[in-house]
Structures are given as C-alpha cells and as structure tokens.
C-alpha positions as CSV (number, residue, x, y, z in Angstrom):
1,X,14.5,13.6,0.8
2,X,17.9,12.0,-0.5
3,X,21.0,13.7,0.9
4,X,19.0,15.2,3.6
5,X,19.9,15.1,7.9
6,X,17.2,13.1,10.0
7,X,15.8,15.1,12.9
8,X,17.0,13.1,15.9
9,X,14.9,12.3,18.9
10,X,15.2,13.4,22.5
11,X,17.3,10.2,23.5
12,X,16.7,9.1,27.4
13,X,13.7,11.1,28.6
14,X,10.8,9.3,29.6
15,X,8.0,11.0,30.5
16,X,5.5,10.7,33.3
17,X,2.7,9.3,31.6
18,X,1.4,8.6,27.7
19,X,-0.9,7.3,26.1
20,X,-0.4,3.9,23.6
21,X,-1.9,4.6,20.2
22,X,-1.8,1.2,18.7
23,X,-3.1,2.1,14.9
24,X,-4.3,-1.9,14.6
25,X,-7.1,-0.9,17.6
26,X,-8.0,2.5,15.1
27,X,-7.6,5.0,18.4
28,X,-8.2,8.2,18.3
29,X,-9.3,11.2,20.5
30,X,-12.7,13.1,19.5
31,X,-13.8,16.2,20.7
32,X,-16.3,18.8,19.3
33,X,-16.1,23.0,20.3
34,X,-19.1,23.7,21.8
35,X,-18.4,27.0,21.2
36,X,-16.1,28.0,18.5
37,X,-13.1,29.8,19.0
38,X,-10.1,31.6,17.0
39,X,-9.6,29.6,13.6
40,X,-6.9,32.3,12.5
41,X,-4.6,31.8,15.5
42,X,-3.8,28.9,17.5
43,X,-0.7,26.9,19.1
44,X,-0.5,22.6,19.0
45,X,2.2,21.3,21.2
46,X,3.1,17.5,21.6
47,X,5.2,15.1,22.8
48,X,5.5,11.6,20.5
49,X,7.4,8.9,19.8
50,X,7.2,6.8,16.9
51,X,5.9,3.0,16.4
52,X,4.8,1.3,13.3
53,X,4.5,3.7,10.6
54,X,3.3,2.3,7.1
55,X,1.3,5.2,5.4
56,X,1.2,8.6,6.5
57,X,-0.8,9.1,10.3
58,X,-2.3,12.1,12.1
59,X,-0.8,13.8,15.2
60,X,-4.2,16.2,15.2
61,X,-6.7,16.9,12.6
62,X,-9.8,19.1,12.5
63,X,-12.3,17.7,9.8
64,X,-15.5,16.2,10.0
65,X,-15.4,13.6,7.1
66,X,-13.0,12.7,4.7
67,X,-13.2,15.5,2.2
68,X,-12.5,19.4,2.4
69,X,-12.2,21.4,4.2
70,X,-9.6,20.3,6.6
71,X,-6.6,21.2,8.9
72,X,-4.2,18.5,10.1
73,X,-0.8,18.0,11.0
74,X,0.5,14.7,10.2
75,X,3.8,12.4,9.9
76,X,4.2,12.3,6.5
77,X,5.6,9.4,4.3
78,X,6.4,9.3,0.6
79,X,7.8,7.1,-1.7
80,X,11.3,6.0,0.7
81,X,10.3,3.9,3.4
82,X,12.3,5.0,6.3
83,X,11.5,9.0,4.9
84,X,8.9,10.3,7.6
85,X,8.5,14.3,7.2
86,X,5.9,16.5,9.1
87,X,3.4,18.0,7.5
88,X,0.7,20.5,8.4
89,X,-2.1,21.4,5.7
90,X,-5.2,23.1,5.7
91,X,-7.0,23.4,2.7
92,X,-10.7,24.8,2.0
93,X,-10.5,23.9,-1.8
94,X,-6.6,23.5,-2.9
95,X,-4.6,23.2,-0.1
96,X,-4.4,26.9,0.8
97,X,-1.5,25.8,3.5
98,X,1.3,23.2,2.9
99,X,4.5,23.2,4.3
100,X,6.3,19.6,4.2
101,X,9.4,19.3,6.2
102,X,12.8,18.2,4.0
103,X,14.1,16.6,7.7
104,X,13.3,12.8,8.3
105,X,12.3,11.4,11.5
106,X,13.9,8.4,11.7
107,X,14.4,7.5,15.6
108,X,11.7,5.2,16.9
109,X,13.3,5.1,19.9
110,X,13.4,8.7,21.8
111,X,10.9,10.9,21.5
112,X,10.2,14.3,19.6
113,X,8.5,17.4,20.6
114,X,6.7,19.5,17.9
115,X,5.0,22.5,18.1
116,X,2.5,24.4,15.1
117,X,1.8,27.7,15.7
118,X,-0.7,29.3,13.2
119,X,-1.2,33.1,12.9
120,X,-2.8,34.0,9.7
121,X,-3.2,37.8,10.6
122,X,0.5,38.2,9.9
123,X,1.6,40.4,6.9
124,X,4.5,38.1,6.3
125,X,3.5,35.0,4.4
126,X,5.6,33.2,6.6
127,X,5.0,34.4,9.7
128,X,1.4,33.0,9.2
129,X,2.9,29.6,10.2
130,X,5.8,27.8,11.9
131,X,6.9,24.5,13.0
132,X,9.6,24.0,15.8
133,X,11.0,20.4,16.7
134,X,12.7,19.8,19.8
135,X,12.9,23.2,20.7
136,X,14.1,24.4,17.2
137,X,12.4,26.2,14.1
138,X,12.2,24.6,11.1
139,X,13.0,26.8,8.1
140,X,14.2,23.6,5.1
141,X,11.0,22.4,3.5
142,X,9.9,20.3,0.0
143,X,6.7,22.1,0.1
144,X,6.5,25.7,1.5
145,X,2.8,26.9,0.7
146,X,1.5,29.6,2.9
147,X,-2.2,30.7,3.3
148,X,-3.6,34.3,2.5
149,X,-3.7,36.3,4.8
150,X,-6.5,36.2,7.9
151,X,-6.9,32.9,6.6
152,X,-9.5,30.9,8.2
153,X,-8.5,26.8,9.4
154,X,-11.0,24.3,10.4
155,X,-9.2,24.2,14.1
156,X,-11.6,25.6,16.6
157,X,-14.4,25.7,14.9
158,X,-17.6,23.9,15.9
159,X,-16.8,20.4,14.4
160,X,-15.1,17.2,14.9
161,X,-11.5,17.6,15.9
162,X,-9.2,14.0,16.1
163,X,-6.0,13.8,18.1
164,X,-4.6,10.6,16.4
165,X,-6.5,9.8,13.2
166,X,-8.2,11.5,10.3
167,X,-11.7,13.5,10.1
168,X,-13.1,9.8,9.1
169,X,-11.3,8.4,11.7
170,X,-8.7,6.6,9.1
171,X,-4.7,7.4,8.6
172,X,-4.2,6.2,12.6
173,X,-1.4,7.2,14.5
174,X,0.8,4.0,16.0
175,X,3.3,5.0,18.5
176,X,2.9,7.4,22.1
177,X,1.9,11.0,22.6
178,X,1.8,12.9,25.8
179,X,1.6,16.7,27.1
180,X,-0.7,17.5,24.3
181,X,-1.5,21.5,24.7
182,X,-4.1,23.4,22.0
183,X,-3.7,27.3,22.7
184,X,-6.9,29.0,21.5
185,X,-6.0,32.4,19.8
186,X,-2.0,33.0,20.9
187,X,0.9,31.3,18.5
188,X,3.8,30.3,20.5
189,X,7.0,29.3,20.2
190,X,8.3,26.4,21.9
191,X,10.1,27.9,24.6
192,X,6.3,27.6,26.2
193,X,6.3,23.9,26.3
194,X,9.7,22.7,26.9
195,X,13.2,23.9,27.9
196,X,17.1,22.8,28.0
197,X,18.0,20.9,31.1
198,X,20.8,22.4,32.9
199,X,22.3,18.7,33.9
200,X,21.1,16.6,30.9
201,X,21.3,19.2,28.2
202,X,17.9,17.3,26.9
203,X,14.9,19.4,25.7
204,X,12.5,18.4,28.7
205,X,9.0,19.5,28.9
206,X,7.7,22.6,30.9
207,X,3.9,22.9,31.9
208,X,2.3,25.9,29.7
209,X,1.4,28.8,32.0
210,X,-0.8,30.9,30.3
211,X,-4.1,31.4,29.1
212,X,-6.3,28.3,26.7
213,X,-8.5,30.4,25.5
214,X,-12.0,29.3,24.2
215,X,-11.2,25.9,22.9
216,X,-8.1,25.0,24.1
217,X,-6.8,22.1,26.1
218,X,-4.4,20.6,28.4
219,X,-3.9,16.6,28.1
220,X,-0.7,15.4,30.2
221,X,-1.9,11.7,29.9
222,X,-1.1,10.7,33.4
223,X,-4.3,9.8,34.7
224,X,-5.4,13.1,35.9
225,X,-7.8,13.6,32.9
226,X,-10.9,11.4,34.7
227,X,-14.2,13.1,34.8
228,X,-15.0,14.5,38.3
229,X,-18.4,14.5,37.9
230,X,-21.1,15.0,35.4
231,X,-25.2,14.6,35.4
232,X,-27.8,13.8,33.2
233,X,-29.7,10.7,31.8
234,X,-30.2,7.6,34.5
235,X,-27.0,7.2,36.4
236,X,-25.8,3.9,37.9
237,X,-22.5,2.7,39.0
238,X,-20.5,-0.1,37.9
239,X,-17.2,-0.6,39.8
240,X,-15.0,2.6,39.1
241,X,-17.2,3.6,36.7
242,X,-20.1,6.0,36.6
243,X,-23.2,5.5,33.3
244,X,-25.4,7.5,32.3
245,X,-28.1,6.2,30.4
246,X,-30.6,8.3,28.4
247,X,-33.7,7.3,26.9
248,X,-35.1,10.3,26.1
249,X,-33.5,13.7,24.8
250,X,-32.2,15.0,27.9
251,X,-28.5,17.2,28.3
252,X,-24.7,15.6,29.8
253,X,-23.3,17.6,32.0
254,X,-19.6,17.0,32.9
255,X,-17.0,18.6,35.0
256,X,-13.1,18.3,34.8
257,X,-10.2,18.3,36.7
258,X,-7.4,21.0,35.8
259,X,-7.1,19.2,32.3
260,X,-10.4,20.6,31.6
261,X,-11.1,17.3,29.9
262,X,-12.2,14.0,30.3
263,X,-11.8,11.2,29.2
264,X,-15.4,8.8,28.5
265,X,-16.7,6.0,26.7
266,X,-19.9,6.7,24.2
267,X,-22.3,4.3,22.3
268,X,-24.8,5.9,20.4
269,X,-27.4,4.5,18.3
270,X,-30.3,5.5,16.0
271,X,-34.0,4.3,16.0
272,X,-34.5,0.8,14.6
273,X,-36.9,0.4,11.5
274,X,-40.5,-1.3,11.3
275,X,-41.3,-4.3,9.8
276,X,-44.2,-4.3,7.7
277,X,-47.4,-6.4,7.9
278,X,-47.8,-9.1,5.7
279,X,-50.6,-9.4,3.0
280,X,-51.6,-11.3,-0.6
281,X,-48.7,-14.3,0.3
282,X,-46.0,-11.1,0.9
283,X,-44.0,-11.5,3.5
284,X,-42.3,-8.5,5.1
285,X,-38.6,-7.7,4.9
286,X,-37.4,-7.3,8.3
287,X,-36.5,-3.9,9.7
288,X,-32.7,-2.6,9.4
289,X,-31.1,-1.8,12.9
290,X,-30.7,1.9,13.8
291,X,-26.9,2.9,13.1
292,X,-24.4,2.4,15.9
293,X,-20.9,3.8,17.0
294,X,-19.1,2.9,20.2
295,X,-16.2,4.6,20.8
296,X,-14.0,4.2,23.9
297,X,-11.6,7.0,25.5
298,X,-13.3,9.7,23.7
299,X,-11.6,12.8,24.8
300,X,-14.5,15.8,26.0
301,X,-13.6,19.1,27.0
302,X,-15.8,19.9,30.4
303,X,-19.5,21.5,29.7
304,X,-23.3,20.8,28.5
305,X,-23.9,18.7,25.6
306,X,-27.3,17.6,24.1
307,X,-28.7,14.0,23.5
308,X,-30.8,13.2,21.7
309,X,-32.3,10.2,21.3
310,X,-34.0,8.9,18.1
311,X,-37.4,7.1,18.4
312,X,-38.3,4.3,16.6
313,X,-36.8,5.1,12.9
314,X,-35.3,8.6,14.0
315,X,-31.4,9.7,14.1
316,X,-30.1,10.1,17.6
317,X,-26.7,12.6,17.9
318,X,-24.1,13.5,20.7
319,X,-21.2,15.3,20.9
320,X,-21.1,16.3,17.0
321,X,-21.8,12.4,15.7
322,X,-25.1,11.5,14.8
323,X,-26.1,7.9,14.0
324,X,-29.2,7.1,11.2
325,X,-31.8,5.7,11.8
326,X,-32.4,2.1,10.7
327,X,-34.6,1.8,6.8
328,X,-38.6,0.3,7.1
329,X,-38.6,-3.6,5.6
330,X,-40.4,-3.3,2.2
331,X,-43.8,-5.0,2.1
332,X,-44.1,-4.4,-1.7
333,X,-40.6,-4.4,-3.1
334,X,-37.3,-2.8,-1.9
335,X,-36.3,-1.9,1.7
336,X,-35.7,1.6,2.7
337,X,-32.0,2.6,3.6
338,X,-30.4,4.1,6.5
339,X,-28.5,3.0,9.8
340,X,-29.0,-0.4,7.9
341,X,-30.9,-1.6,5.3
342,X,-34.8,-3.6,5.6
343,X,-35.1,-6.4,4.1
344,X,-36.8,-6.6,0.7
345,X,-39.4,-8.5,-0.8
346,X,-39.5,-10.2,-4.3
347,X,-37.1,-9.9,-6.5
348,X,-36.8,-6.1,-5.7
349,X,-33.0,-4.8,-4.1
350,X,-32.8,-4.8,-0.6
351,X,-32.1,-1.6,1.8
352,X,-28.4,-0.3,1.6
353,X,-27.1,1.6,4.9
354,X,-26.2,4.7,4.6
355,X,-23.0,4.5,6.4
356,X,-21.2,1.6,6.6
357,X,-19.1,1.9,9.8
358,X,-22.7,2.4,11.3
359,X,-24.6,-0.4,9.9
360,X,-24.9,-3.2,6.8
361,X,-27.1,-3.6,4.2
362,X,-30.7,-5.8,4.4
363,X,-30.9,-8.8,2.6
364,X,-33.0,-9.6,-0.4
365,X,-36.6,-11.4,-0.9
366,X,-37.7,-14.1,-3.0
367,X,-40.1,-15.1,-5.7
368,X,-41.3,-11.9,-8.2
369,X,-44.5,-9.7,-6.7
370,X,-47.4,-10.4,-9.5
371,X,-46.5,-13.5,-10.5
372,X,-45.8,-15.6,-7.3
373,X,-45.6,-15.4,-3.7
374,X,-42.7,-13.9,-2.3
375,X,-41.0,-14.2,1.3
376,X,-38.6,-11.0,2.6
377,X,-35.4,-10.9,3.7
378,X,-33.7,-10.2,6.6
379,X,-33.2,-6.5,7.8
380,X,-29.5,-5.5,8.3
381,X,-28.0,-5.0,11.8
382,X,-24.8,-3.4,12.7
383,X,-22.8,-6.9,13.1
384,X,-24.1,-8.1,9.6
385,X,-26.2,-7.9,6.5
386,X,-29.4,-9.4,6.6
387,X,-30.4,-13.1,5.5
388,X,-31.1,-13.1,1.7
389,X,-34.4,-15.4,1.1
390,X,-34.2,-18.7,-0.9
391,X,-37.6,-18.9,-2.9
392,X,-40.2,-20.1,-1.0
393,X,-42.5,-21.1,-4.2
394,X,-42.0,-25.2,-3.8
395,X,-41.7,-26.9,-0.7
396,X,-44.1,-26.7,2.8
397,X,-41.8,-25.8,5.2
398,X,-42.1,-22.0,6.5
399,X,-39.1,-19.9,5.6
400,X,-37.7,-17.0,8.0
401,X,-34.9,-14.9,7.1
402,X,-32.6,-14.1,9.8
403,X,-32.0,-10.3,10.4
404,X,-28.1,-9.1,10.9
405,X,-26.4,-9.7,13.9
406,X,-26.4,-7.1,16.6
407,X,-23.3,-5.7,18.6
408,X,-22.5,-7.1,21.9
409,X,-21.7,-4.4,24.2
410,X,-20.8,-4.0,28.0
411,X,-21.3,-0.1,28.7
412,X,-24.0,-0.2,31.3
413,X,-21.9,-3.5,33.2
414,X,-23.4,-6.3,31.8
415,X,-23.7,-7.7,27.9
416,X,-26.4,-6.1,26.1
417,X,-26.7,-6.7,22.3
418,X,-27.9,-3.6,20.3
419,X,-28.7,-3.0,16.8
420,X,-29.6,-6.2,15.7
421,X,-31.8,-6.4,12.1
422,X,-35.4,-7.7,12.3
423,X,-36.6,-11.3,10.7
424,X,-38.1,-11.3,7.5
425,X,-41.3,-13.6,6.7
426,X,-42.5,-16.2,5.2
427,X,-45.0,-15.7,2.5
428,X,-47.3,-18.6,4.0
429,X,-47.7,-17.9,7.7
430,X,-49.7,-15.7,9.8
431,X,-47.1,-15.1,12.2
432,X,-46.5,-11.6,13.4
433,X,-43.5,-10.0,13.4
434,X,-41.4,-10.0,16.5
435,X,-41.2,-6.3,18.3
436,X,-37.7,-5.2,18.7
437,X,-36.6,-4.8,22.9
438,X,-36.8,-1.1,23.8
439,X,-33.8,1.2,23.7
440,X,-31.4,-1.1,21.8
441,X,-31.7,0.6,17.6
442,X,-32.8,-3.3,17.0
443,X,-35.4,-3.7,14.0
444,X,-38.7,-5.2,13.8
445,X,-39.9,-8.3,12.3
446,X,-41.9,-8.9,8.9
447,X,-45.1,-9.8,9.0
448,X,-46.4,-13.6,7.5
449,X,-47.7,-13.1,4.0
450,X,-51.1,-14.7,5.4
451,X,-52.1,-11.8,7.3
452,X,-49.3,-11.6,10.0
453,X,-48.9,-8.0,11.4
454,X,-45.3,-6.3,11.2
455,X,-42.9,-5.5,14.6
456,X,-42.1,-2.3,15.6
457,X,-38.4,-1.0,15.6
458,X,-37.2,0.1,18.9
459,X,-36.0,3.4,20.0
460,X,-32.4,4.0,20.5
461,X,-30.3,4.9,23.3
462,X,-27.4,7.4,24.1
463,X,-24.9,5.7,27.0
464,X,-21.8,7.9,28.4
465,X,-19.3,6.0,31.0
466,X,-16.9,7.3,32.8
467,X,-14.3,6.3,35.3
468,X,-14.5,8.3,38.9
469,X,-12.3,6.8,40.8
C-alpha cells in the first residue's frame, strides 16, 4: 500500500542449496497425502528469494483444480507494480481465511524467510493464524479475515498439494526456495526454523527438530532428497537413473533418505481409442490418443502408491492425477471425447478432449452421411488436433487424414513417442486401420469405407524415474 515500509530481505546469506523455479518452464512440486493428516493445525516454513514476478505466484497451495476449496499462501500483487504482499487464504465457499500483508517485498536480491502457522482450535480469532517474516510477526494487514473456529483447510488432506504453482498448476512461482518444512498438527513460531547469528546479526536458518507428524515434510534442496530405493513395475537402469515401467496395475514402492521425500519424474497416460471399421463408403474417424501428463521433479513423500494402468480406452491414475482415456472415432457421425477427441465422419463435429493440458480435439469428416460418401478425420493426439478431411466426393485419389502428433519422450532412455491420434479413412478403400503399438495411449486407425476393418487403441503405461546415484 502507499505510504507503507517494504519488508527487507536477509542481505548476504546464501544458502547451501535451492532449487531454481523459473515460472517460463511452469515448475512446480506435487505431492498427494496418502494418508490424511491434521487440516486444523499445521506450520509452513520457507526460505525464497524473489525473481520475475508479473501476477501474483504460489509459495504452497493445497487444491486439486482451479476452483474451491482451497488453501494457499502466495506473493500477492495488486494494482502497483513493485507492491508484492503475502497472502494466505483458504476458502471452502467465501474465502473463510484472508489475511493480506500491508508490507511490500521489494528486495529481489536477499532472501526472505516466512513462516504460516495455522491453528483453528484457538478461541481467539487471531490466534487461529499467524505469519512471521524473517523471524518477526506480522500484525499490519489490508485484509485481516480469520476462519471459525476448528476450521477445516484443504492442507493435509488426501489431495493434490503444489509447492510453487496453483491447484491447476498455473500462477507459477519465479525465483528460489529452499529449507521448505510442513509441520503436520503443531503451529510454530519461527524461532523453529531460523535464528539471529551472534557474528552476522542475520536471521540464518536452523534445522527443525521436532516431530512432522502424518504429512509433513522436510525439503533442504541440496541434493539429499534422491530416492534410495523403491520397487514395483519393470525396472531398468539408465545411467544414474532407475525406471520403472508398468504395464499392468501393479503398486510403487519408494523409500527416502532423512527428507522423507523424493524427488522423481512421472509420465502417465490413458488408454488410446478404437477406430471403427469402415462400411456403405464411411470411412472411420481415427481414434483420439489416451490423455498424457509428464511431469519432471515431482516431489513424493516416501510409501506405497497404486498404478493403474488404463487398457485400451480406459483412464490410468497415479499419485492423485489420473489421465482419460482417449474417445472411439465415429463410424456414423461424431467422435467420442476424452484424453483426445476421434475423428468424425460426415459433416458431424469431431471428438473434443476432455482436458486440454492432456490431449487435443479430433478432426472433422467430410461429405454428409445419406447423401454422399464421407471420409473421417483424423483422431486427436496429445501434440495436436487431428487432420480435418477435405471432401473426398470428386477426384480418384484415396484420402487419409493424419491423426495428431504424439509426444516425444525419453523416460525409459531412449525416444519413444506416446499418444499419438489414429488415421482417419478414406471412404473408397478397403484398407484396415493401422493398430496402435502397445503401451504408448496411441489411437487406432479408421477403417476404409469399402469394408476396411478399424485398429485397436493401445493400452497405456505408467513410467516413474528416479535418480540413485
């Protein structure tokens, strides 16, 4: 706010090790509670230091999309550009809990150590919750709006948490953050996590020396956060890196260091969809790809998590994110929706997918079923929409549309494309549809409107890497 004093960094300390959120690269950190633990009374500690900031950008939030409910705490920026609060707001329906700091932070070049602790049991409204920076409660805020009381948050409960963006993994952090700490059912103060130094007279980091709780976490971002071991799925090794591979539903079992987490890279993708057979001069719409995420340096707390795996046009899921499985090409009109879209045929709509950072939509069909012959279009993959069909009505030469482009990836060691949308066909040829290679979400081809038969959609696959040494 106008008039107001900036917070001021921590000017000179350096810490050990961090980790560079760069929010052009959208990071983030993603874990799920297996189990879930006190949503009433927690403590977040951090240590950050500021980059680009355009837009407001998460430090931590606990959401699963981009809707209610929600808990987050957040570097908040309103209409002056240099005017960064923090915020931290959880809100069910109507933002039960908002407290926005009047303070700016305005140094990009030291860094800051905050620390939320939540306690919702408290009879005093505003003992419920409190935010200390660099070693200091805050007390001067533009919004001061505090929960009821025994209050339930969306932080350790059994859903996506972020460190670094939002629940739909938007409003990215830019900058550095190290010795991040989540204290499952104790709120702390800050004399915890750091201290005075004696020489320097700097606020310095201490190492928390109590209990974590259920859900809570160390993360010191120095390296010591690889996964020690794990099991599960078809294991290989490539370089420092250990992948596991599953094919089949099957359980990922992983073991930490003293972080209790580690750090891993996931791609997950759905079942593929079929392409139907061709029939009475109507080509098939290729099948959409199954929906596909990759994320690398997802952040998972140490214990048993299920895979499964979706089979041709079924979901697969792991670790709280599940991907769709890819829509059927139509045979006499639209393609179905889902990871991505089939292809249609005729003048029908092609399939939409039903998540767009999973997939794209198929591509439409030519000609009008009943009155001429009609070709499909391409089925979407999760590099591109499908191949929309010129009409096929004039003209000899056979017509094929091109299903979306798949997703090179390099998991497993070596360049494997996944996802990929399955060729429509031509309303003139016999030619089957192409079967999609197993385990990559791709879809099947359209049949030929002369009788071809339609290609199956493969399976998907669950892959987990890790570094071990």
């Amino acid at each position: 706010m106008p008039g107001s004093e900036p917070f001021f960094g921590v000017p000179g300390y350096q810490p050990d090790g961090s980790v560079r959120y760069d929010d052009g690269d959208s990071p983030r950190l993603t874990f799920t509670p297996q189990t879930a633990g006190n949503r009433r009374t927690f403590t977040y500690s951090v240590w950050f230091k500021l980059g680009n900031i355009d837009g407001s950008s998460r430090l931590m939030t606990a959401q699963t999309g981009s809707g209610t409910p929600f808990f987050t705490i957040d570097i908040f920026q309103d209409a002056e550009d240099d005017s960064r609060g923090i915020r931290v707001n959880s809100s069910a329906n109507s933002d039960e809990l908002m407290l926005i700091t009047n303070g700016r932070l305005r140094d990009v070049a030291s860094w800051y150590h905050l620390v939320v602790a939540i306690d919702t049991t408290q009879g005093t409204a505003a003992n419920r919750a409190k935010i200390y920076l660099n070693g200091t409660q805050l007390s001067d805020f533009a919004t001061e709006t505090y929960c009821d009381q025994n209050y339930q948050t969306n932080v350790s409960s059994i859903i996506k948490h972020n460190i670094g963006a939002k629940g739909n993994d938007a409003g990215h952090f830019d900058g550095y953050m190290t010795e991040v700490n989540l204290i499952d059912g104790l709120a702390l103060d800050a004399s915890h996590f750091g201290e005075t130094d004696g020489v320097t007279n700097q606020w310095v980091p201490v190492k928390y020396a109590g209990a974590y709780g259920t859900t809570g976490f160390y993360l010191p971002f120095s390296g010591a956060d690889d996964v020690a071991s794990a099991t599960g799925g078809t294991i290989t090794t490539d370089g420092d890196y250990k992948v596991h591979r599953f094919t089949s539903n099957g359980t990922f079992t992983l073991s930490a260091p003293d972080t209790g987490f580690g750090e891993v890279d996931i791609l997950n993708v759905a079942g593929g969809g079929n392409g139907p057979g061709g029939s009475s001069s109507l080509g098939g719409g290729g099948g959409g790809a199954g929906g596909l995420r990759y994320t690398a340096g997802t952040c998972l707390a140490a214990g048993a998590y299920s895979v499964v795996v979706g089979a041709q046009g079924q979901n697969s899921s792991f670790a709280g994110v599940t991907t769709l499985a890819g829509g059927n090409g139509g045979s006499q009109g639209a393609g179905a929706a889902g990871g991505s879209g089939g292809g249609g045929v005729g003048n029908a709509a092609a399939g939409t997918t039903s998540n767009d950072t999973q997939g794209n939509n198929g591509g439409t069909g030519a000609g009008t079923i009943g009155v001429s012959v009609c070709s499909g279009g391409g089925g979407g993959g999760s590099g591109g929409v499908g191949q929309n069909t010129a009409d096929n009505d004039t003209g000899n030469t056979l017509s094929f549309s091109d299903g979306g482009a798949g997703t090179a990836i390099s998991i497993t060691g070596s360049s494997v494309t996944y996802a990929a949308g399955g060729k429509g066909a031509d309303h003139d040829s016999s030619t089957n549809g192409d079967n999609a290679a197993a385990n990559t979400g791709t879809g099947g081809g359209g049949g030929g409107g002369s009788g071809g038969s339609g290609g199956t959609g493969a399976a998907g696959v669950v892959i987990i890497r890790y570094k071990f040494q």
